[in-house]
LOPA-538081 format. One record per atom (N, C-alpha, C): x, y, z; atom name. Coordinates in Angstrom, 1 decimal. Atoms other than C-alpha are relative to their C-alpha. Layout:
! LOPA-538081
X,Y,Z,CA
...
! end
This chain:
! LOPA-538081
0.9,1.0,0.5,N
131.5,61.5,10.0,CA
-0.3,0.3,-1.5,C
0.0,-0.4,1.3,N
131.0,61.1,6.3,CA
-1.8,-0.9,-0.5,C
1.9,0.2,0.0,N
126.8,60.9,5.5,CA
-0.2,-0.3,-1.6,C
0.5,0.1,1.3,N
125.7,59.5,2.6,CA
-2.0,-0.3,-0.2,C
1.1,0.2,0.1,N
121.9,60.0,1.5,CA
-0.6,-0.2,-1.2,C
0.6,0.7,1.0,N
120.0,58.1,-0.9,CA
-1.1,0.7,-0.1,C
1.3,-0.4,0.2,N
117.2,60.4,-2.3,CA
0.4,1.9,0.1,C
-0.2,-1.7,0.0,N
117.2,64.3,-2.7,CA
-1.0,1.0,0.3,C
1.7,-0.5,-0.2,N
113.1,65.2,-1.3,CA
0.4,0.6,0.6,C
-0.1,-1.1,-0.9,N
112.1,67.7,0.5,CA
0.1,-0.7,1.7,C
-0.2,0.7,-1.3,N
112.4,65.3,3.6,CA
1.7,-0.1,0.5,C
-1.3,-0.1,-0.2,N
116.2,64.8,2.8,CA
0.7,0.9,0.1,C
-0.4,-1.0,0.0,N
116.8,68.1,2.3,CA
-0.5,0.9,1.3,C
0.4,-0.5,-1.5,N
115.1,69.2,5.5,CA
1.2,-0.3,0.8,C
-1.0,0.3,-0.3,N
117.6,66.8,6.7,CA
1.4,0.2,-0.1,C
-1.7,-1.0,0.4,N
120.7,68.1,5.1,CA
0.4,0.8,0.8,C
-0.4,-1.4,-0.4,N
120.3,71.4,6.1,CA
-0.1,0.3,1.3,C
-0.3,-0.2,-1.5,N
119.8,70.8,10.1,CA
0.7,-0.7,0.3,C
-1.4,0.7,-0.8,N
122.5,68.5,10.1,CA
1.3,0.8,-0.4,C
-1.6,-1.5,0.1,N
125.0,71.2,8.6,CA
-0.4,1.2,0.7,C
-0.3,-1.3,-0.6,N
123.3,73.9,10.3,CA
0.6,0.1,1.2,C
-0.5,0.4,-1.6,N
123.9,72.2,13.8,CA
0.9,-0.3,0.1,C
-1.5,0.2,0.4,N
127.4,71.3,12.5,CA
0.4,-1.8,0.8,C
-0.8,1.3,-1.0,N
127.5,67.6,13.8,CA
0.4,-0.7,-1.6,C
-0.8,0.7,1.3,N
128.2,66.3,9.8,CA
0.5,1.5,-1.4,C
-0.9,-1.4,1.0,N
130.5,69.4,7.3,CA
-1.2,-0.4,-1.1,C
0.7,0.1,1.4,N
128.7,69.7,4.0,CA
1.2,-0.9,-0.9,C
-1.0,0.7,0.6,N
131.9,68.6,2.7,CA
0.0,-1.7,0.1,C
0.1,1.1,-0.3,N
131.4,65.5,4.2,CA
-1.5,-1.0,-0.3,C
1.2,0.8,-0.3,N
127.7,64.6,3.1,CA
0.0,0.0,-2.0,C
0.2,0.3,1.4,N
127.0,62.9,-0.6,CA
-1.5,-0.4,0.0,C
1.4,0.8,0.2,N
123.7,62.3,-1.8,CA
0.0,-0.2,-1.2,C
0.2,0.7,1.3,N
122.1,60.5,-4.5,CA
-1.5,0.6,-0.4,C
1.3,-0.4,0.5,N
119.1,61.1,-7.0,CA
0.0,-0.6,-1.2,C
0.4,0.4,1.8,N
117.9,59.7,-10.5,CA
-0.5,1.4,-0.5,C
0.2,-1.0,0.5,N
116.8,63.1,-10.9,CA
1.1,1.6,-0.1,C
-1.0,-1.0,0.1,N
119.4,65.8,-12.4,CA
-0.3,1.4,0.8,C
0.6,-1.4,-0.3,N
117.1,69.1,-11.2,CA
0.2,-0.4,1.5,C
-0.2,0.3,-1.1,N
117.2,67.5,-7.8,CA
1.2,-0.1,0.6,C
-1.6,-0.1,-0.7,N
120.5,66.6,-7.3,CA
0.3,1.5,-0.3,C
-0.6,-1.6,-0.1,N
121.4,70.5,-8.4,CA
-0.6,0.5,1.2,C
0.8,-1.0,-1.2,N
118.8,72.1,-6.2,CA
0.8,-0.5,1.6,C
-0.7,0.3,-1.3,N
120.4,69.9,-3.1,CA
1.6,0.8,0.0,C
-1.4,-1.0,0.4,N
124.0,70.9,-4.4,CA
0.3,1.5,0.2,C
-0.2,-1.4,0.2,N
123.3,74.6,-5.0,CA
-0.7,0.6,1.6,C
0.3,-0.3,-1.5,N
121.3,74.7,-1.5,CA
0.8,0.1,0.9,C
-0.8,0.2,-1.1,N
123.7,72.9,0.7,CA
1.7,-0.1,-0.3,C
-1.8,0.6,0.4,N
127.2,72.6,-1.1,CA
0.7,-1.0,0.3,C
-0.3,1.3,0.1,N
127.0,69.2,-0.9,CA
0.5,-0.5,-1.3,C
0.0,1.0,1.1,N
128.3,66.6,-3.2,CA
-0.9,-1.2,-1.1,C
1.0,0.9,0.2,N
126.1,64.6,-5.5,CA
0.0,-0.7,-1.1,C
-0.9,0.9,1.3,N
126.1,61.8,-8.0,CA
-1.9,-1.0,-0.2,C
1.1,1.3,0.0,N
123.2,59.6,-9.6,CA
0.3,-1.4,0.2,C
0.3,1.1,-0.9,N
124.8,56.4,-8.4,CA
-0.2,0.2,1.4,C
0.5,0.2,-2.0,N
123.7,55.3,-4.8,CA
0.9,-1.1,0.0,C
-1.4,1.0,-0.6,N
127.0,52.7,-5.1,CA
0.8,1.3,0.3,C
-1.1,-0.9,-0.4,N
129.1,55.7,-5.3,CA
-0.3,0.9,1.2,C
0.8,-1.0,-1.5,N
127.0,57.6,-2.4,CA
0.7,-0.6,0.6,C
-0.3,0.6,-1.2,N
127.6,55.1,-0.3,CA
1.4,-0.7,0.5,C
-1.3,0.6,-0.1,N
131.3,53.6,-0.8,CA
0.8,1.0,0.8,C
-0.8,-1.0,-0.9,N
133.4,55.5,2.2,CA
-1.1,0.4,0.8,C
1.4,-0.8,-1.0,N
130.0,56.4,4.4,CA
0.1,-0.1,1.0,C
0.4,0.8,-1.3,N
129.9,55.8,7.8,CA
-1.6,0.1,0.5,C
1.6,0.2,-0.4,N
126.0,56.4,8.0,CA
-0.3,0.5,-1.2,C
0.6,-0.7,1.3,N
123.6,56.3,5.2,CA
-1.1,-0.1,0.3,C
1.7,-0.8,-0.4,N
120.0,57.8,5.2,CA
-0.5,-0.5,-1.5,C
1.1,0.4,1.3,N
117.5,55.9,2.8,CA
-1.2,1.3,0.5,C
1.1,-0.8,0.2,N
115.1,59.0,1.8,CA
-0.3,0.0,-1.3,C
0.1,0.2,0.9,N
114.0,57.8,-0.6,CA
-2.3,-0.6,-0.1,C
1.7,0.2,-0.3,N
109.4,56.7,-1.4,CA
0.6,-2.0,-0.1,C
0.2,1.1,0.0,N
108.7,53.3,0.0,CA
0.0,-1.1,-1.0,C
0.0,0.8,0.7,N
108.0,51.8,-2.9,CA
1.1,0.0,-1.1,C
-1.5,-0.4,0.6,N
111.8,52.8,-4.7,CA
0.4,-1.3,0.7,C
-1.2,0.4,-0.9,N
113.5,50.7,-1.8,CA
-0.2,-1.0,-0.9,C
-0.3,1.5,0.6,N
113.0,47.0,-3.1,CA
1.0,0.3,-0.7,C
-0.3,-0.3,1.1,N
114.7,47.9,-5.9,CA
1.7,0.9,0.1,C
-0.9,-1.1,-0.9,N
117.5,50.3,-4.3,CA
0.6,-0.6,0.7,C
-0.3,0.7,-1.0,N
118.0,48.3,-1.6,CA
0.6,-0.9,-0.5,C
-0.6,1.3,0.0,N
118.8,45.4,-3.0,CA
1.3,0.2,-1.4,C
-1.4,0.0,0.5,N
121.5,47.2,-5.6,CA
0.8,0.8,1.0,C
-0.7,-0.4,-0.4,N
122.7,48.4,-2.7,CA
0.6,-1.1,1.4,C
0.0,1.1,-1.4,N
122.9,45.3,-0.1,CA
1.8,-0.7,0.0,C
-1.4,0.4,0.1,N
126.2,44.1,-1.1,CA
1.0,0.9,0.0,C
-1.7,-1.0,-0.1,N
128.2,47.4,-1.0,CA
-0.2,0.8,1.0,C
0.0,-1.0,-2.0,N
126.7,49.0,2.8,CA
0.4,-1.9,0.7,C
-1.0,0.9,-0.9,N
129.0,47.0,5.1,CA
-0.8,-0.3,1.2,C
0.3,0.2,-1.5,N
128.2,45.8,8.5,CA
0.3,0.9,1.3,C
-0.8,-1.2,-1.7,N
130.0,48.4,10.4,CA
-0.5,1.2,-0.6,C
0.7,-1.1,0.1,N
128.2,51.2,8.5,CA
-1.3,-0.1,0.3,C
1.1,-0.6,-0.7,N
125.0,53.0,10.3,CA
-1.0,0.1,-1.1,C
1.1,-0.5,1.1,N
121.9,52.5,8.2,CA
-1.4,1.1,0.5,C
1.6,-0.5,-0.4,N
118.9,55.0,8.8,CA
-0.9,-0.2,-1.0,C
1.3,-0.1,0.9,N
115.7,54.7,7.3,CA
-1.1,0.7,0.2,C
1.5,-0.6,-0.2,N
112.6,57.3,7.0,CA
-1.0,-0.1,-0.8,C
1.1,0.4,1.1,N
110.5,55.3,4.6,CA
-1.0,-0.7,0.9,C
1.0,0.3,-0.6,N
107.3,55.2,5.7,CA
-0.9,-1.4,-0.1,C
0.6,1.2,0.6,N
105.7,52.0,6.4,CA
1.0,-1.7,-0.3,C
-1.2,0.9,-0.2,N
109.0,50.0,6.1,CA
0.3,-0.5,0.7,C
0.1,0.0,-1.3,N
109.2,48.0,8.9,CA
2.1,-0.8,0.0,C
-1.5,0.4,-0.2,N
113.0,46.9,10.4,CA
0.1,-1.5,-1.0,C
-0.3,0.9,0.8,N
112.2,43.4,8.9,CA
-0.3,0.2,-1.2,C
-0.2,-0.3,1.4,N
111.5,44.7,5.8,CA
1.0,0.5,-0.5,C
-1.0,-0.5,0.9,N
114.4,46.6,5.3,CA
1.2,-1.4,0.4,C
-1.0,1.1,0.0,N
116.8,43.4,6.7,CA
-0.6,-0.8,-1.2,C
0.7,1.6,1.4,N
114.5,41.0,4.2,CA
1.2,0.6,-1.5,C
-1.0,-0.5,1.6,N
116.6,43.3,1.3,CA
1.2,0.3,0.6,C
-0.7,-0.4,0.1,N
119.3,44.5,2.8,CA
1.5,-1.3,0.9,C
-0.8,0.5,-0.6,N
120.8,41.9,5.1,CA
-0.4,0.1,1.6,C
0.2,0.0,-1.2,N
120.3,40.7,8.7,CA
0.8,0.1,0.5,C
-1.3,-0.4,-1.0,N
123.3,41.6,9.9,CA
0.9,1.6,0.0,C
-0.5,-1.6,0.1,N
123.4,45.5,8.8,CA
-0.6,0.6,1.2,C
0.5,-1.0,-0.9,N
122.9,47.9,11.5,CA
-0.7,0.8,-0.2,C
0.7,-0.2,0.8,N
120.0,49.4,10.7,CA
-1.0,0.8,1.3,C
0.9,-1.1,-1.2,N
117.5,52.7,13.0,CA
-1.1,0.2,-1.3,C
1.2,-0.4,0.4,N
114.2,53.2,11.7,CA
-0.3,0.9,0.5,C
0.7,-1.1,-0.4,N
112.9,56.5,12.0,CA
-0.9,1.0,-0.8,C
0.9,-0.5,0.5,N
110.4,58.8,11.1,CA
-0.5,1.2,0.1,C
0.1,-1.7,-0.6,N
110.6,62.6,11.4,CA
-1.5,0.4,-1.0,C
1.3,-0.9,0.4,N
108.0,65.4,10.2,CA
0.6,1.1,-1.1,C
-0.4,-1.5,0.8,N
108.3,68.3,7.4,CA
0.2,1.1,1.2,C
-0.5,-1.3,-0.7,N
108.6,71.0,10.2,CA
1.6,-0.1,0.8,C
-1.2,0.1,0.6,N
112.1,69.9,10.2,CA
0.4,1.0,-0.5,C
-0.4,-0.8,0.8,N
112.3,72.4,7.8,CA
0.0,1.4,0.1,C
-0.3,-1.6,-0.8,N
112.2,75.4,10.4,CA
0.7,-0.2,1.0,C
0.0,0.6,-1.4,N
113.5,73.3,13.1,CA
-0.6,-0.5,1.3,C
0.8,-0.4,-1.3,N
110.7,72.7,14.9,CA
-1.0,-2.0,0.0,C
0.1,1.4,0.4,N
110.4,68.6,13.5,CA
-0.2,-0.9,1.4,C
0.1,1.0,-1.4,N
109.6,65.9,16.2,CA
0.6,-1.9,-1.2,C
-0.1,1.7,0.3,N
111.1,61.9,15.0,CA
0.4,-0.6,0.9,C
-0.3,1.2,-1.3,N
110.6,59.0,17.0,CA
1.0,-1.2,-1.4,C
-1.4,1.2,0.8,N
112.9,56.0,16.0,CA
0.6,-1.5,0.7,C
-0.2,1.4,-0.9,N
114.1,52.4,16.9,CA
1.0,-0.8,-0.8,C
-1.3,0.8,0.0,N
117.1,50.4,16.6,CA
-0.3,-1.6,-0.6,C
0.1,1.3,0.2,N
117.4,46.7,15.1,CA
1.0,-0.5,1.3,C
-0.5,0.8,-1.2,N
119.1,43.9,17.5,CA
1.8,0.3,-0.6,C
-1.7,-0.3,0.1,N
122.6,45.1,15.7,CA
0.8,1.2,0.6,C
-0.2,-1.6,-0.7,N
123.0,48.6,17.2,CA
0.2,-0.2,1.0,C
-0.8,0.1,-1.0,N
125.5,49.2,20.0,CA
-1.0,0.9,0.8,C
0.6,-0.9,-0.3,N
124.5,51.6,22.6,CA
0.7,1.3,-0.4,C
-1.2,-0.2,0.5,N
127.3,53.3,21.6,CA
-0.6,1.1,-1.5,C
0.7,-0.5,1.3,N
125.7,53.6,18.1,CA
-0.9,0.8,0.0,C
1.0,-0.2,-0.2,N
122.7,53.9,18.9,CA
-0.2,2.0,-0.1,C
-0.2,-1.5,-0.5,N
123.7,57.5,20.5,CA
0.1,1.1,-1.1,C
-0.2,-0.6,1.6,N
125.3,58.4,17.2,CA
-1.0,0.7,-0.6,C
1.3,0.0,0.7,N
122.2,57.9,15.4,CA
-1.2,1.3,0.5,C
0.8,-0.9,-0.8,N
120.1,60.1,17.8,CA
0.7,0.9,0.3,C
-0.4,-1.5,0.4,N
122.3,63.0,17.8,CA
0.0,0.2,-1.3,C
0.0,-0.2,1.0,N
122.1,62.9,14.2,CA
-1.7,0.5,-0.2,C
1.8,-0.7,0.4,N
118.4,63.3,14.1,CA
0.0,0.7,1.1,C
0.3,-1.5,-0.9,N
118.7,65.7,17.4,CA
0.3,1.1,-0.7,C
-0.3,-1.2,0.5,N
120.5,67.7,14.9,CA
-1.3,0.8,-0.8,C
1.1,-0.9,1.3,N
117.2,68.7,12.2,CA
-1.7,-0.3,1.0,C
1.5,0.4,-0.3,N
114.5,67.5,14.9,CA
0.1,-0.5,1.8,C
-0.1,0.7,-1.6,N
113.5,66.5,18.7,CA
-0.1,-1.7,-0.5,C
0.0,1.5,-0.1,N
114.0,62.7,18.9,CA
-0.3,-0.6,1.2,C
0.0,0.8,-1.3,N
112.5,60.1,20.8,CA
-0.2,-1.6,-0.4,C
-0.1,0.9,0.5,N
113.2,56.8,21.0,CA
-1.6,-1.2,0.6,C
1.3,0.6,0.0,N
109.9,54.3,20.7,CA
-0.2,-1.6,-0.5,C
0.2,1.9,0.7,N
108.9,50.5,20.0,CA
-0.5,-0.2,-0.5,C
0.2,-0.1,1.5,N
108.9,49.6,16.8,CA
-1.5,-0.2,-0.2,C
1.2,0.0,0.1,N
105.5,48.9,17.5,CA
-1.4,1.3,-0.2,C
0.6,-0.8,-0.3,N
104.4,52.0,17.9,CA
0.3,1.2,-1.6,C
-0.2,-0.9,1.0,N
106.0,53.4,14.7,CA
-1.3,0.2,-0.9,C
1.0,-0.6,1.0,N
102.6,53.3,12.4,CA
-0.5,1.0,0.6,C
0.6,-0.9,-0.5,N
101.3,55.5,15.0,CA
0.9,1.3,0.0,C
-1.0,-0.9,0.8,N
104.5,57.8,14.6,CA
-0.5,0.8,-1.3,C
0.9,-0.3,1.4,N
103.6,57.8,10.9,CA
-1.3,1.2,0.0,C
0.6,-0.7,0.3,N
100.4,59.1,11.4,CA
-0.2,0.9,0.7,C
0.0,-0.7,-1.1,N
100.3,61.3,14.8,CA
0.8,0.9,-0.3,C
-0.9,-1.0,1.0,N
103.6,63.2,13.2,CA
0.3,0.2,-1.1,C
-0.7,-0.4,1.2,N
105.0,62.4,10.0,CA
-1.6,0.4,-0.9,C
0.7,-0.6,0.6,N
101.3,62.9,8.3,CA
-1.1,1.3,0.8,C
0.7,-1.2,-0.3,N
99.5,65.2,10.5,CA
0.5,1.4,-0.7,C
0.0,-1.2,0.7,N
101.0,68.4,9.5,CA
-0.9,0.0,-1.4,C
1.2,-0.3,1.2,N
99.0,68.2,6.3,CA
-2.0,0.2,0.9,C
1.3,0.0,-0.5,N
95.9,67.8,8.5,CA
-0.1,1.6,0.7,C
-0.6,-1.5,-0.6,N
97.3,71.3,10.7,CA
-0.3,0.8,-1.3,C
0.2,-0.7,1.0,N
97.6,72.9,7.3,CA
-1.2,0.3,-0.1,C
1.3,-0.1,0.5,N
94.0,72.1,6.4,CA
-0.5,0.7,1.1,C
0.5,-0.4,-0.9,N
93.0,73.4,9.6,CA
0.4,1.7,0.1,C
-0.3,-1.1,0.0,N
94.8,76.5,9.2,CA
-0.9,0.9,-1.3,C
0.7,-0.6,1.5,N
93.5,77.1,5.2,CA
-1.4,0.1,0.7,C
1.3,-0.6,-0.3,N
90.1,76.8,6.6,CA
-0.5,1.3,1.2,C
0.2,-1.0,-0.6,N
90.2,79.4,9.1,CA
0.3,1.0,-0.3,C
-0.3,-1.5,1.2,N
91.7,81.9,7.1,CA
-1.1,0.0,-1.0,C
1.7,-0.2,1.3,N
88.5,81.2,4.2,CA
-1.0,0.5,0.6,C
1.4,-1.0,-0.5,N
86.3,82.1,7.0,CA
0.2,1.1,0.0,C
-0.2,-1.6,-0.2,N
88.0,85.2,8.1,CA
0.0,0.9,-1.6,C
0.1,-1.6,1.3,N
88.5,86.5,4.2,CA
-1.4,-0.2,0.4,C
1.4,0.4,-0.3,N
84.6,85.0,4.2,CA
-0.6,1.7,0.5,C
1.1,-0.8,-1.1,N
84.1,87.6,7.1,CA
0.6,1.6,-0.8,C
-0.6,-1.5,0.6,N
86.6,90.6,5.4,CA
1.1,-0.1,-0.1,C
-1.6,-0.4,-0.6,N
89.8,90.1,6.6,CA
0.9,-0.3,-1.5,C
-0.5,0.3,1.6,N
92.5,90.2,3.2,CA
0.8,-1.1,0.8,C
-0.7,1.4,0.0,N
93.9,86.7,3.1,CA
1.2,0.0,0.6,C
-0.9,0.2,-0.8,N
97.7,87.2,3.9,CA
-0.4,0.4,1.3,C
0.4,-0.7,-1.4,N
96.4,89.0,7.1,CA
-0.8,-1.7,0.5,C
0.7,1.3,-0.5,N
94.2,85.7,7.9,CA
0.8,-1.0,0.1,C
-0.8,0.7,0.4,N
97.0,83.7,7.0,CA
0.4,0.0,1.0,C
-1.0,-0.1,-1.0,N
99.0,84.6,9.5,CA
-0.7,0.7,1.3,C
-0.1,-0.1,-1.2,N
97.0,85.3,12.3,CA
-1.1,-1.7,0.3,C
0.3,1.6,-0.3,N
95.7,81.5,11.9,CA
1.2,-0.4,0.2,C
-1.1,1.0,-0.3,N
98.9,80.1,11.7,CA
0.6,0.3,1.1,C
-0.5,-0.5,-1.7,N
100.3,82.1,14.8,CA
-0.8,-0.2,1.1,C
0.7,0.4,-1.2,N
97.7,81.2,16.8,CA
0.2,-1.5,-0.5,C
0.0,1.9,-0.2,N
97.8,77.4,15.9,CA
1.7,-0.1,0.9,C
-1.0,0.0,-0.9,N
101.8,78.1,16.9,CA
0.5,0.1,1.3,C
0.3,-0.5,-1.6,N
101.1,79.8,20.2,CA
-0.8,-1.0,0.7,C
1.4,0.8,-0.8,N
98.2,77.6,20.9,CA
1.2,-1.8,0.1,C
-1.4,0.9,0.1,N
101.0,74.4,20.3,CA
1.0,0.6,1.0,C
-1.3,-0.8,-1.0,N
104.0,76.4,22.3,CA
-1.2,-0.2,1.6,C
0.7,0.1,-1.3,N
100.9,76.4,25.2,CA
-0.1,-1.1,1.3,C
-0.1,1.4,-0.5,N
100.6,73.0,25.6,CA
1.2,-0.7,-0.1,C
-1.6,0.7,-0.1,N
104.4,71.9,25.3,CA
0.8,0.9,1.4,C
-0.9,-0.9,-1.0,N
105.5,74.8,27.9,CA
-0.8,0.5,1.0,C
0.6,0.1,-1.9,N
102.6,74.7,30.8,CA
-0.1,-1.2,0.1,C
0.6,1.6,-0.6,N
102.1,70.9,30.7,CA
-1.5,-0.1,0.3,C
2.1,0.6,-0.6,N
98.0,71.2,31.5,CA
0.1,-0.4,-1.6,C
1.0,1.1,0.9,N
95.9,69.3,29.8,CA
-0.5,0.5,-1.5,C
0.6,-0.6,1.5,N
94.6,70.6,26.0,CA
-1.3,0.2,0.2,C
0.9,-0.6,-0.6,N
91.3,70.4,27.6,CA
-0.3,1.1,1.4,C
0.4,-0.7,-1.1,N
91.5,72.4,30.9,CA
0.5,1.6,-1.5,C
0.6,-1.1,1.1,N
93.3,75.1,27.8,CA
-0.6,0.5,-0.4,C
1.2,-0.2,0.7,N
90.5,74.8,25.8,CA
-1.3,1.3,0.7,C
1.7,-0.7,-0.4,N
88.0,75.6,28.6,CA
0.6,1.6,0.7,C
-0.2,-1.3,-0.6,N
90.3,78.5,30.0,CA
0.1,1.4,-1.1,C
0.8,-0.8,0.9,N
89.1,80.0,26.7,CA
-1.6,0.1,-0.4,C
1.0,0.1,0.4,N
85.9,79.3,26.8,CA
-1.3,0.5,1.3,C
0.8,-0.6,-1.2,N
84.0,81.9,28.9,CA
-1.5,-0.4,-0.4,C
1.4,0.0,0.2,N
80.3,81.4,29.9,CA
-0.9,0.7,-1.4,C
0.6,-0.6,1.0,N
78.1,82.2,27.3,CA
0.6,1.3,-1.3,C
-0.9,-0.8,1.1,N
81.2,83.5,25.2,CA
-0.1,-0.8,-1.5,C
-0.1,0.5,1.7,N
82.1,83.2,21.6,CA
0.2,-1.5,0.0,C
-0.9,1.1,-0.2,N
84.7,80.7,22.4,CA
-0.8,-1.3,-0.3,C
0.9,0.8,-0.4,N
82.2,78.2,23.6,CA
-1.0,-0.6,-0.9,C
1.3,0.5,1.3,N
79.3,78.9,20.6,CA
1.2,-1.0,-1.1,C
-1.1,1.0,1.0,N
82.4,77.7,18.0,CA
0.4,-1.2,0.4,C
-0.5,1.5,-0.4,N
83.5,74.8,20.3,CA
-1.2,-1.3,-0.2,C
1.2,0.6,0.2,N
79.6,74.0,20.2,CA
-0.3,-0.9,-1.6,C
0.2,0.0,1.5,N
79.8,74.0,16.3,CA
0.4,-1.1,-0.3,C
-0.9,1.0,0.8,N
82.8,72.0,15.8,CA
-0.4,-1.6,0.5,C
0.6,1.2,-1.2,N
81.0,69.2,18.4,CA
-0.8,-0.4,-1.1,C
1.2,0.3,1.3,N
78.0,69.0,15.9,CA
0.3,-0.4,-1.0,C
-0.7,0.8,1.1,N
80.1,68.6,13.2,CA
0.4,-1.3,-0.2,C
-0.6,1.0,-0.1,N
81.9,66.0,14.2,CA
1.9,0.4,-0.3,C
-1.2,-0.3,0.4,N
85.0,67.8,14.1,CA
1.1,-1.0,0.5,C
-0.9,0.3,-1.0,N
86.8,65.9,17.1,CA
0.2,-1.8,-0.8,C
0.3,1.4,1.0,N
85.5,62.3,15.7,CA
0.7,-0.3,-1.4,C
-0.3,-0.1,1.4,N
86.7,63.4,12.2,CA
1.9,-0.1,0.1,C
-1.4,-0.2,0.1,N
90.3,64.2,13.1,CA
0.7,-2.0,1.2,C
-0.2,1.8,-0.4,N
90.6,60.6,15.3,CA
-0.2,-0.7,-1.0,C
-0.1,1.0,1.0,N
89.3,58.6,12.4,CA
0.9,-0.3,-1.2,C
-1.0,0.1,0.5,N
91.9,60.4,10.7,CA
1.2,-0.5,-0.1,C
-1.4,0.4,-0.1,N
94.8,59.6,12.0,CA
-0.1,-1.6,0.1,C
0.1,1.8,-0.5,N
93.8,55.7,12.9,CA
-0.2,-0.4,-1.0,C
0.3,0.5,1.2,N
93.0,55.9,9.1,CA
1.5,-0.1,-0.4,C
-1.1,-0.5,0.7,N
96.5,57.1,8.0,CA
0.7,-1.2,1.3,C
-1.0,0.5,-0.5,N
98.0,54.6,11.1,CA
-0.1,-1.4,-0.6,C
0.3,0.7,1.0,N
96.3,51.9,9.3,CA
0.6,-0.8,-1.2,C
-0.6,0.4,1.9,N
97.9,52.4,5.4,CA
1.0,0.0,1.1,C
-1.1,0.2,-0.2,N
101.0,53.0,7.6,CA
0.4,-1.8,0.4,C
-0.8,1.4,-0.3,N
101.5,49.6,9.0,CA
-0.5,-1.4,-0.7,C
0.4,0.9,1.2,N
99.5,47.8,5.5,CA
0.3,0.5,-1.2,C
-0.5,-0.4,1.4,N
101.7,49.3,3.0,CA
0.8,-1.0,-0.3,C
! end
């Protein structure tokens, strides 16, 4: 299969490198594009890919091309590229907020075309993208498409309806995780502890505490409380974060961020 990718971010390059590490597309075989010269090197010198600033020449000979490219690029992209992606080539899309008829409105209602929407942790292998087909995709295809993103990420397939919530539940939470991490490390230096040392026993416990709930199946609350002895620590901090409005705060977040996603 010969992959051509429109865009050079740290999202495409996430994607590069777990689709050659898992070997279902050669490096040899994958071109990308960029308006930016330091970008297209850095992908080049990373993955020993091919790379060119047109996105005609990306994509002439492709059998799947990957728009990663920012939302508001595509119009513009899209439509110098609508007359040279064919009908029998595989379009993916991870622009957020793009919905399938938006990308047919530029590109053509008769291109084969998978909307999906992975996550930066991609970029250890540990990514989740859900994803959804237009009415042109075989099942055949379809399959294609979804081992291609099995390769850098878990995949699951979802109704298009559901993608703003995608958007913000995966592709933007990790920044919210982060922040959750930085603040618990500020307390511990706060308390003594030297920073890389806090660093990393926040972020390994958010890891473990994640790995918990994907590999016993209970509930995130029965977890919770089988940390939270009578009149233990556990419990006074769970008390805190209640008062705050911690739980409240992280809901309004994401239903904020699912929000811009499906009114961009």
């Amino acid at each position: 299969m010969k992959l051509a990718v429109i865009g050079c971010g740290n999202m495409a390059s996430a994607i590069i490198g777990g689709i050659i590490a898992e070997g279902s597309v050669k490096a040899e075989d994958i071109t990308a594009s960029d308006k930016y010269a330091a970008a297209r090197k850095k992908a080049s010198d990373a993955f020993g890919i091919r790379t060119t600033e047109d996105n005609k020449e990306c994509v002439k000979g492709a059998d799947m091309v990957l728009f990663a490219i920012k939302p508001n690029v595509f119009p513009v992209a899209g439509a110098e590229l609508a007359d040279v992606i064919t009908d029998s080539q595989l379009v993916l899309s991870i622009m957020a907020g793009k919905s399938i008829a938006d990308l047919e409105s530029v590109l053509g209602t008769d291109k084969k075309i998978v909307r999906c929407m992975p996550n930066t942790p991609a970029l250890v292998g540990e990514g989740i993208t859900g994803y959804c087909p237009n009415q042109n995709i075989t099942a055949d295809e379809l399959k294609i498409c979804a081992d291609v993103i099995a390769s850098f990420s878990e995949a699951e397939q979802v109704p298009e309806s559901l993608m703003g919530v995608v958007t913000s539940l995966s592709g933007s939470s990790p920044a919210y995780v982060y922040m959750f991490i930085e603040a618990m490390a500020d307390a511990a230096v706060a308390d003594g502890m030297p920073r890389a040392q806090a660093y990393h026993f926040a972020a390994q416990t958010v890891l473990g505490s994640a790995k918990m709930v994907l590999e016993t199946g209970k509930h995130p609350g029965e977890l919770k409380d089988m940390v939270c002895s009578p009149g233990g620590t556990t419990i006074e901090g769970v008390t805190t974060l209640e008062q705050l409005g911690f739980r409240s705060a992280v809901i309004e977040a994401v239903r904020a961020c699912t929000d811009k996603a499906l009114n961009m």
